[in-house]
N, C-alpha and C positions, 0 to 999 in steps of 0.2 A: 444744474440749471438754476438761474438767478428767477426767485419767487415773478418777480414782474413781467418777467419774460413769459416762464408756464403761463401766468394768468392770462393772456392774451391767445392761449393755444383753444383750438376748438372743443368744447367738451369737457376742459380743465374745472370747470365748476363743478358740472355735472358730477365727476370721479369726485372732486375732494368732500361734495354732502355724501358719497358712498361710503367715503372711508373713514368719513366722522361718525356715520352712524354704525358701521363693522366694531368702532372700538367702543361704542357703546350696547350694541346689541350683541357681539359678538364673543366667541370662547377667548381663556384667557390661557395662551395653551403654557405660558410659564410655571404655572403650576404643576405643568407633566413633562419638566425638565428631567431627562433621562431615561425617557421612558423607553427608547427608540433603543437604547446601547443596552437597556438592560435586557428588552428582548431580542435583539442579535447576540446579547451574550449568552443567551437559554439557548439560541437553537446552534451559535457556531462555539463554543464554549472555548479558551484555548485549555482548561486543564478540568478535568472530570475526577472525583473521588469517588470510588468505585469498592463494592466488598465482594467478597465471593458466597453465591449463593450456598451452592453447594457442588461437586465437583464430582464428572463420569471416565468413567475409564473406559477411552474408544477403542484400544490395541494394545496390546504390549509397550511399545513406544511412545504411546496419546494420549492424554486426558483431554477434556472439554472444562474449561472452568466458566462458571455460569455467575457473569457480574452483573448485579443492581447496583441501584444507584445508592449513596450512604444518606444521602437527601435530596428531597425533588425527584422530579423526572428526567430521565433520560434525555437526550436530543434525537431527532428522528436521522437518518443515514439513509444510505442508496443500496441496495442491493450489490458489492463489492467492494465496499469498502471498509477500511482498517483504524483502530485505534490506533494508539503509539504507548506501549506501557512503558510505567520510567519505574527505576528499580536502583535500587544498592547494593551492592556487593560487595564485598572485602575492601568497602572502601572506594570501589570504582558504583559512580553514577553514570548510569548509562539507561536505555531506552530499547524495545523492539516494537515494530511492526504488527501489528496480527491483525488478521482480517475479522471479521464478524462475520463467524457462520450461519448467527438466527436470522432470518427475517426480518425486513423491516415492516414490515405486519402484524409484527410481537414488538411491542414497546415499553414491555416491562423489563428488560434483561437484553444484555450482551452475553452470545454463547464464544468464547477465544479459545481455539483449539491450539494446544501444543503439540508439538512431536520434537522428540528426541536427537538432539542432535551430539554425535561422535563429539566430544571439548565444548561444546556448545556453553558458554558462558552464563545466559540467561533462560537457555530451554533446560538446561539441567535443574539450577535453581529454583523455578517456578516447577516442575515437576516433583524435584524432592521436598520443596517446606512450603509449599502453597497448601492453606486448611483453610476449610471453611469457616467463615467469619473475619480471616485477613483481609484489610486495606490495602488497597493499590490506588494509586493516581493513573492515570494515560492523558493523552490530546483528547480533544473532541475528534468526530469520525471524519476522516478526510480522502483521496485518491480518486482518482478519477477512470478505474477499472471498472465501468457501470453502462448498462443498458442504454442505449440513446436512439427513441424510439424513431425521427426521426432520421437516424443515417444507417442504422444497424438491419434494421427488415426483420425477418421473421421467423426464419432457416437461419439456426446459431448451430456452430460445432465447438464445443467445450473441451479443453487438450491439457488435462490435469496431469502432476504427477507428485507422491507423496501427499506431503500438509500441502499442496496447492490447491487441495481444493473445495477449499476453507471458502471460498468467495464464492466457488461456484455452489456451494451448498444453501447460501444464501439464495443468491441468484432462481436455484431450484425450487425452494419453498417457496419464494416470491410468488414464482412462475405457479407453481402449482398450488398453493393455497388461494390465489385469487383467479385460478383460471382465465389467465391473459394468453391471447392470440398468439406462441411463440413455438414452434417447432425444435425444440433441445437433442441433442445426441452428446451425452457426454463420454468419452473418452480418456479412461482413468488408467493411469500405468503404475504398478507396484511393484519392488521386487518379488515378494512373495504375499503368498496369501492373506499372512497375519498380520503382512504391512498395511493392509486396506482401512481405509478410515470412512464408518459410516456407509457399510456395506449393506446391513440389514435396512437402514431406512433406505438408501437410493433404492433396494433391491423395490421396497414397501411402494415408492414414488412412482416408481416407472410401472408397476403391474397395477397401478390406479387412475395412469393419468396415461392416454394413448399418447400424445404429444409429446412426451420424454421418453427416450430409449437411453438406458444405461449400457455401456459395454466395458467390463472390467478386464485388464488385458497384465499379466502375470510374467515376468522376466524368465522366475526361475518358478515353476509351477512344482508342487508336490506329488505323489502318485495318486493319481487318480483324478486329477482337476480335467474338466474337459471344454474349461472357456477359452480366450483368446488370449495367446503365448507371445512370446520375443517382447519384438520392439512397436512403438507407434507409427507401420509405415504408412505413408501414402496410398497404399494397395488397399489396407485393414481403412482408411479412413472412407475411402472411395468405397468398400465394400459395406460398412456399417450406416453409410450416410446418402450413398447413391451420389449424383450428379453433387459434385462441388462446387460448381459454376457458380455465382451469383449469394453464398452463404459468408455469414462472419465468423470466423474465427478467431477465438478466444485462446491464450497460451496463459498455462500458471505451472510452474513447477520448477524444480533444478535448475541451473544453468546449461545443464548437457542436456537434459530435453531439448531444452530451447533451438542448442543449434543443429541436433538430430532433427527435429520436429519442422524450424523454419525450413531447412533444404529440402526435405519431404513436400513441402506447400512449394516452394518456388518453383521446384519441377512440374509440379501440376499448373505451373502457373497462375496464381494466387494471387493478387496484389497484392502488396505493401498494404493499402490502403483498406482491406478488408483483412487486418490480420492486427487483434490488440493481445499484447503481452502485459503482462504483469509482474514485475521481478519481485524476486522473496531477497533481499541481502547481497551484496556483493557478490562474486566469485570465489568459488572454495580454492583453485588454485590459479592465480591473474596470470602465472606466468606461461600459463597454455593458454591464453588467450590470443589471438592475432595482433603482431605488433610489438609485444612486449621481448623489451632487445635481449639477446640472445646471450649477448656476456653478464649480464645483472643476473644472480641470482636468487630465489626469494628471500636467502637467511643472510643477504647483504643488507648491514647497518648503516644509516645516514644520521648526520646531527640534523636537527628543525629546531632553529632558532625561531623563537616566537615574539614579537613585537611586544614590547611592556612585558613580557612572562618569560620564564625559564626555555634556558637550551633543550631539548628531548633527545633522545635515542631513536631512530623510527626504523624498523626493518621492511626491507623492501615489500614483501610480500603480506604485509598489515595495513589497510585501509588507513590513512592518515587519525579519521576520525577516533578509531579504535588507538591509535598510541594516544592523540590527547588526553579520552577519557582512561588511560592506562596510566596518564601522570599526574591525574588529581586535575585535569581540566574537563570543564564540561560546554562543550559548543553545542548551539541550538541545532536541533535533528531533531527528523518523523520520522521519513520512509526508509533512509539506509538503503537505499538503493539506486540512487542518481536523480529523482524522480522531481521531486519537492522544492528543492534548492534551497530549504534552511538552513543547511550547513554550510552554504556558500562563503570561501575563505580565497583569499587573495595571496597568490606565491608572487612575494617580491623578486627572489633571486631561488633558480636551481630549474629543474624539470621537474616533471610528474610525469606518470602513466595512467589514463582514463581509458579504460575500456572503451569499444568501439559500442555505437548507439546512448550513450549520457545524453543527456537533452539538454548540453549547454547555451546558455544566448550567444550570438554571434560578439557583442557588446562586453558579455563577460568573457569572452575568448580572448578577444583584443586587451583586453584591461589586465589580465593575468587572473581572473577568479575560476577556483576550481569548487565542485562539490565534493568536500576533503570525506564524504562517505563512501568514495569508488574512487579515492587518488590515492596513486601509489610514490610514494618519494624513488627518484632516480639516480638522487646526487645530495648533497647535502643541499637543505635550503632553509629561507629567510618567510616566512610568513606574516599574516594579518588576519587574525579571528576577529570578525567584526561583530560585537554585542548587537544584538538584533531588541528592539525598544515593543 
């Protein structure tokens, strides 16, 4: 607006002795240029240097590696959620998931439980040469598997199985160290006894705190166990938990839990909408998953030409992301489990196979982008890893 025109507006005087005297009386905030980025960089951090405090052995298969921070403080987190360790191997750069078992009530330390897994690439590694005093990097804490006081209520059922239940251990001390208003029954499944993680404290939790009932439930039981056996069914949840009507249910474990565990709920008729899952990593085998065609199978190789980067090898039943980082590429990724969409890559030319429930945009359906951490090449294809700024 041309100066002589304001001046003629009602009040325009009035404002302009205001704001002559603002920049004489007034702060001169240029001097706390950056002030804003530097603490959103403290609390959402995107990479944290981390060392290991010192390190417990939960099971046979488990440790707990207890990380501070190498300087500064920590960022605060939610009761469920996970770092992202980044790691080096023979060469291959790659990244896991792990949730944060402490507390967020404890803000001196990250507790990252491992468990053991059969080829397991980075849980073998971090199990056999992880010593105290070792440096690690991770993400800052991220996922959105967390309490929400307003839509959640107060009657939770917790459906762990293995290391799944890494979050909910968080969740528990939460709940019990600050004695919040939450009704808990966790529901822990193991093969066997000595698979249990953090048995003697849950055992500690629940004989202290009325509000939390633990129920350890044993595939293969040994002679003499006299707790709850088999599987997680609907019958044992309805019996440990009473009226299901109206509670949330929480899922962490295996992929075979999951689709044991969801049909168990759907028959009791459960919503959708009262039922949050948590995935640990893709699927151990994609090609038992619904969907996945019938003539491909897992140990069929495809070419993945890569935009500006080299031709690859990719075998069917190897999450896309895992062959890049297998070829000396490294594409941005957290969760490794569909969840996040950092890994977000675009198939020019071929098919994929995505597991059913990925949480794709409808926007990136249409456009060809997949999250190459749960896609499986189907044909040879043509891609586009998009460097993320």
């Amino acid at each position: 607006m041309k100066p002589e025109i304001a001046a003629q507006l009602e009040g325009y005087q009035d404002m302009l002795q205001l704001a002559q005297a603002a920049e004489i009386l007034g702060d001169d905030f240029r001097t706390e240029k950056g002030a804003v980025a530097a603490y959103l960089e403290r609390l959402h951090p995107a990479r944290l240097a981390l060392r290991v405090s010192h390190i417990r052995t939960e099971t046979p298969s488990t440790k707990t590696f207890r990380m501070v921070p190498v300087e500064g403080v920590l960022p605060p987190f939610q009761a469920g959620q996970y770092v992202s360790l980044h790691v080096e191997i023979g060469g291959i750069r790659t990244n896991r998931p792990l949730s944060i078992a402490s507390p967020p009530t404890q803000s001196g330390y990250y507790d990252l439980t491992v468990k053991r897994v059969p080829g397991g690439l980075v849980s073998n590694y971090l199990l056999d040469n992880l010593q105290a005093g070792d440096r690690l990097v991770s993400s800052g804490p991220d996922g959105c598997f967390v309490y929400n006081p307003l839509l959640h209520g107060n009657r939770l059922v917790f459906i762990a199985g293995g290391s799944g239940i890494t979050p909910f251990m968080s969740m528990i001390r939460e709940t019990c160290d600050r004695g919040l208003d939450r009704r808990i029954t966790l529901i822990y499944g193991n093969r066997s006894e000595d698979d249990v993680i953090f048995h003697e404290a849950l055992t500690d939790l629940a004989e202290a705190n009325p509000n939390f009932t633990y129920v350890p439930v044993i595939e293969k039981p040994g002679p003499g166990y006299t707790g709850e056996t088999g599987f997680m069914t609907g019958e044992l949840m309805e019996r440990v938990t009473g009226d299901l009507s109206g509670v949330m249910v929480y899922l962490c474990g295996p992929s075979a839990m999951y689709d044991f565990c969801l049909g168990e709920l759907q028959a009791r008729q459960i919503p959708a909408r009262r039922i949050r899952r948590e995935m640990f990593g893709p699927p151990v085998h994609v090609s038992q998953c619904p969907g996945w065609p019938a003539d491909i199978s897992e140990d069929q190789s495809f070419a993945v030409s890569i935009v500006g980067g080299p031709v690859v090898t990719a075998r069917a039943g190897t999450p896309l992301l895992t062959t890049f980082e297998q070829a000396g590429l490294a594409p941005p990724s957290q969760c490794r489990s569909g969840e996040c969409s950092l890994c977000r890559t675009r198939v020019l030319k071929g098919r994929v196979f995505q597991p059913a429930g990925v949480p794709l945009r409808q926007s990136d359906r249409e456009q060809g982008y997949v999250h190459c951490c749960v896609s499986y090449p189907l044909e040879d294809l043509e891609v586009l890893i998009e460097a993320k700024g």
